[in-house]
C-alpha angles and dihedrals in degrees: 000000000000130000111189087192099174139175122233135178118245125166098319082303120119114248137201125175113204122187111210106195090182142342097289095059084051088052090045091051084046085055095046094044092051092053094050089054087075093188086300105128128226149170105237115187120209127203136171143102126303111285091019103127097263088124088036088055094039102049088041086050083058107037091060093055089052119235105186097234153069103284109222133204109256096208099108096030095042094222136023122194132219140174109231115187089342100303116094118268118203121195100186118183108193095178091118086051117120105173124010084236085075084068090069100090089048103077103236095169087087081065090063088073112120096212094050127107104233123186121176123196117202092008094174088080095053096047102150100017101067128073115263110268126242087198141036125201111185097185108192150183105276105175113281083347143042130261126204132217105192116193134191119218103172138022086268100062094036088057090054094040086055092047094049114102 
C-alpha cells in the first residue's frame, strides 16, 4: 500500500496530505500519528462529514497509545477519558451539540492541561469554549476512500506533523 504522505505550503501553516483508501489506511495514520506524539500533548481537532473516519482515527490513535481499555464512542456522552502512557487522553464528540454554553457542565478545564491528548470531534459547536489546537485534521470523501488534510496551528503541532512518516 501507498501513502503519498506530502508537504505543502500553506499560509505559513504545515501541511500533510494523506490518502485513506479504507479503513485500514485511517487506523495506520492513527498509529503514525500516535507515535509521532512522543508523550508531547496536544489539542487535534478533527472535522468532516458524517462517516468520514474522524472516530476510526481517534480509537486507532488510542489504541496505539494503549489505553488499557475498551475505547468508546463519545457521541452520546459527549466525552470519554483515558490515560495513555500515563497523561490524560480526551476524545470529545460535540455532534449533539447545539451551543458551545451546553459544555459548561462537562469540565473542560482538565482539557486546558498542557501534557493531555485532546481530541475534539465536531469542534465547530464548541467554538469558545475549547482550548486553541495545535493541530487540524479535515478527513473527507475521496472516491470509494478518505483523504486527510493534517495542519499544524502551533509549534507543537508543527513538531508532530514533521515527525510523522
Amino acid at each position: 500500500m501507498t501513502d503519498p504522505l506530502m508537504e505543502h505550503p500553506h499560509e505559513n501553516v504545515a501541511v500533510r496530505i494523506c490518502a485513506l483508501p479504507d479503513e485500514a489506511a485511517t487506523a495506520a495514520l492513527g498509529h503514525r500519528f500516535a507515535e509521532a506524539l512522543r508523550g508531547d500533548g496536544l489539542v487535534v481537532y478533527l472535522h468532516g462529514d458524517l462517516g468520514a473516519g474522524k472516530t476510526s482515527f481517534a480509537r486507532a490513535l488510542l489504541g496505539a497509545l494503549d489505553v488499557g481499555e475498551r475505547i468508546k464512542s463519545p457521541t452520546y456522552s459527549l466525552v470519554e477519558g483515558y490515560r495513555a502512557h500515563g497523561r490524560p487522553a480526551w476524545h470529545l464528540d460535540l455532534y449533539r451539540i447545539a451551543d458551545p454554553g451546553e459544555l459548561e457542565w462537562l469540565g473542560l478545564d482538565a482539557l486546558a492541561d498542557p501534557q493531555a491528548l485532546v481530541l475534539v470531534e465536531w469542534p465547530e459547536r464548541g467554538r469558545g469554549a475549547l482550548p486553541a489546537p495545535d493541530m487540524v485534521i479535515d478527513l473527507a470523501y475521496a472516491g470509494s476512500g478518505r483523504r486527510a488534510e493534517l495542519r499544524a496551528c502551533s509549534e507543537r503541532g508543527r513538531s508532530v506533523l514533521d515527525r510523522l512518516v
